[in-house]
N, C-alpha and C positions, 0 to 999 in steps of 0.2 A: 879778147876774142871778138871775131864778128858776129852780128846777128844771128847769121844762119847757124855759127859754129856755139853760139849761146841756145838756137833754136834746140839743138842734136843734143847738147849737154841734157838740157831739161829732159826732153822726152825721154832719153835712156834711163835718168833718175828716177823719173816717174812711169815706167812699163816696168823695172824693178822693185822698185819701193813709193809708189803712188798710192800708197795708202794712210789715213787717217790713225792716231791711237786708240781715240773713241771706235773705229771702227774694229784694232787688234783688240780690244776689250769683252766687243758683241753689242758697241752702245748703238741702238739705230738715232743719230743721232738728230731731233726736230724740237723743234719751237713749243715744248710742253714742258709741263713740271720732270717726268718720270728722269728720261737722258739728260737733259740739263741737268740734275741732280747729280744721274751719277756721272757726268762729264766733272763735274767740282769733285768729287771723289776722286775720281783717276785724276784729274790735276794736283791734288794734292799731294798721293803719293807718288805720282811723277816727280816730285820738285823736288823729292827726298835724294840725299846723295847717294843710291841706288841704283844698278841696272834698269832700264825702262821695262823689259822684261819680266822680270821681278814683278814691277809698283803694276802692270797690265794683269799677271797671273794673280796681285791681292786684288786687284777691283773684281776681277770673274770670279773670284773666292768671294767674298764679301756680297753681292749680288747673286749668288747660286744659293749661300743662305739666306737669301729673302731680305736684306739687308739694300733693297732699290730706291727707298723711296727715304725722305728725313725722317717722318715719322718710325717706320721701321729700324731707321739706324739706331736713335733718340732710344727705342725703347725694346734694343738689343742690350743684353747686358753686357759690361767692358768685358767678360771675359769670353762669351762670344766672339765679340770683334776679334781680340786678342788671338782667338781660336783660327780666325778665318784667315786672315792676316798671315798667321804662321803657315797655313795651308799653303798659303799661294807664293811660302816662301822670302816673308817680308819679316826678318824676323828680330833684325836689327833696329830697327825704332817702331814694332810694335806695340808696345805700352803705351808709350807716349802718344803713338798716331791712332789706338785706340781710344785712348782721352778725349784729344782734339774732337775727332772723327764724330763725337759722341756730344762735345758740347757745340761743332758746329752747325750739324745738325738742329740741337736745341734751337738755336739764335735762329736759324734759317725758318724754325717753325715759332719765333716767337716772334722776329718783326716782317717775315714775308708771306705769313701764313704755306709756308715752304715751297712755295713759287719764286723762282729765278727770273720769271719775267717781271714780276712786281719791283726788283732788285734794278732793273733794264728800266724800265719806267720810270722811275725816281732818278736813275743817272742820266735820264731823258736828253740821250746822245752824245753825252759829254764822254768821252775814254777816259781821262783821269779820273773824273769819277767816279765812271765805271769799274775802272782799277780799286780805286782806295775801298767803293763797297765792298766787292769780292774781299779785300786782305782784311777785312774784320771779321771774317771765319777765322779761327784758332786753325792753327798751323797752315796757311793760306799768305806766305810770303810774294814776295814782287814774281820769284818764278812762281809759281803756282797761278798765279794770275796771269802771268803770258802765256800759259801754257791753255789757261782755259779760254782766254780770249783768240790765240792761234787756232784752236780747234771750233768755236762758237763763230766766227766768224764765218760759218758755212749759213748759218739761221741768222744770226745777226750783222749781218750786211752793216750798219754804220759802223761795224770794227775793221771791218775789212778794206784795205788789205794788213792786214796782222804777221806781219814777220819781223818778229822779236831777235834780240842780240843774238842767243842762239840759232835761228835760224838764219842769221847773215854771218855767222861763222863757216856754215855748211854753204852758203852759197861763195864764201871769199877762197875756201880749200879747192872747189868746183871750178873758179876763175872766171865767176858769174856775175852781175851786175848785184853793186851793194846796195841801190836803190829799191824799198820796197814796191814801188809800183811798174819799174820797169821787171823784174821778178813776177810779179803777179800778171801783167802783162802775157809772160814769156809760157804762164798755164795755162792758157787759153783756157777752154772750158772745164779742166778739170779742174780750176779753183785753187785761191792761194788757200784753204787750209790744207789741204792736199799736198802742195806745192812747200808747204812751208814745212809741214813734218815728215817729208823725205827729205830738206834740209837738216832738219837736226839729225836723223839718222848719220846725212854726212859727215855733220860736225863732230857724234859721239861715237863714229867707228870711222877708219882709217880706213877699211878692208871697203868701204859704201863707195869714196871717193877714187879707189884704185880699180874698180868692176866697172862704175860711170868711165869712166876715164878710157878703160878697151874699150869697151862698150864704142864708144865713138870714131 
């Protein structure tokens, strides 16, 4: 495609589905402990092989019981979590992402004092890093780490531009540039995290890529 016909792709994607996860969650999402937290929460059950749907409706479960902060998570009882979890409809690796959920937590309050920026500090701009930090939370795989770093990249500018394998899936269906910076480019001001989780909408719905597609 040309320019222009990449320029019209984009914008249709994004007047449709320009919107963040953190944002479908309720996360306002800024450079403090509170949403940085629970952004690592919705990544995590993001990564689950789950509806995105789903792993959105347990983080606003899980957060509506009070359950925002590590400490609060930390000293939720597992069958709480368990509880909230199922609420929002996550019902299939509940136990186990109760567990996790519960000892990453711990670790988050025993070596970061449960600040996420302290975590950013120490990877002191390096992404891999930054990656391998993040995947030392229990159940906090390679996705779950792009996915956090795809949405953090809105406050963490040295990640950005962040468009992960999935995210250049959604933009290869679209017949969009697999480059992530000519991609980030192509959001202007609305931002590759923006920009990159209406790609994965692309990539994990078939019906995303056929509406862009009239759409233009």
């Amino acid at each position: 495609m040309t320019d222009r016909e990449d320029r019209k792709t984009v914008e249709a994607l994004l007047d449709e589905y320009g919107k963040t996860y953190a944002d479908e969650a309720g996360i306002r999402l800024r450079d403090t402990p509170q949403p940085l937290y629970q952004l690592l929460v919705l990544s995590h059950l993001l990564s689950a092989r789950i509806r995105a749907s789903v792993a959105v409706a347990a983080a606003r479960a899980l957060f509506e019981h009070g359950m925002r902060t590590p400490r609060k998570m930390a000293d939720a009882t597992w069958q709480q979590r368990v509880d909230a979890l199922g609420e929002g409809g996550y019902r299939r690796y509940d136990e186990r992402t109760a567990t996790q959920l519960g000892d990453a937590a711990q670790l988050l309050l025993d070596e970061y004092g449960g600040d996420l920026r302290r975590l950013r500090e120490e990877a002191d701009g390096d992404l891999d890093e930054l990656r391998t930090r993040l995947r030392r939370a229990p159940g906090m795989g390679p996705a779950g780490a792009d996915i956090f770093l795809r949405e953090a990249q809105a406050v963490w500018p040295e990640a950005a531009p962040y468009i992960d394998g999935k995210a250049l899936q959604g933009a290869e269906r679209l017949g969009l540039p697999k480059s992530p910076d000519k991609l980030a480019a192509l959001a202007d001001d609305r931002g590759p995290a923006v920009l990159a989780a209406a790609l994965v909408r692309a990539a994990l719905d078939k019906e995303v890529v056929a509406e862009v597609r009239e759409r233009v």
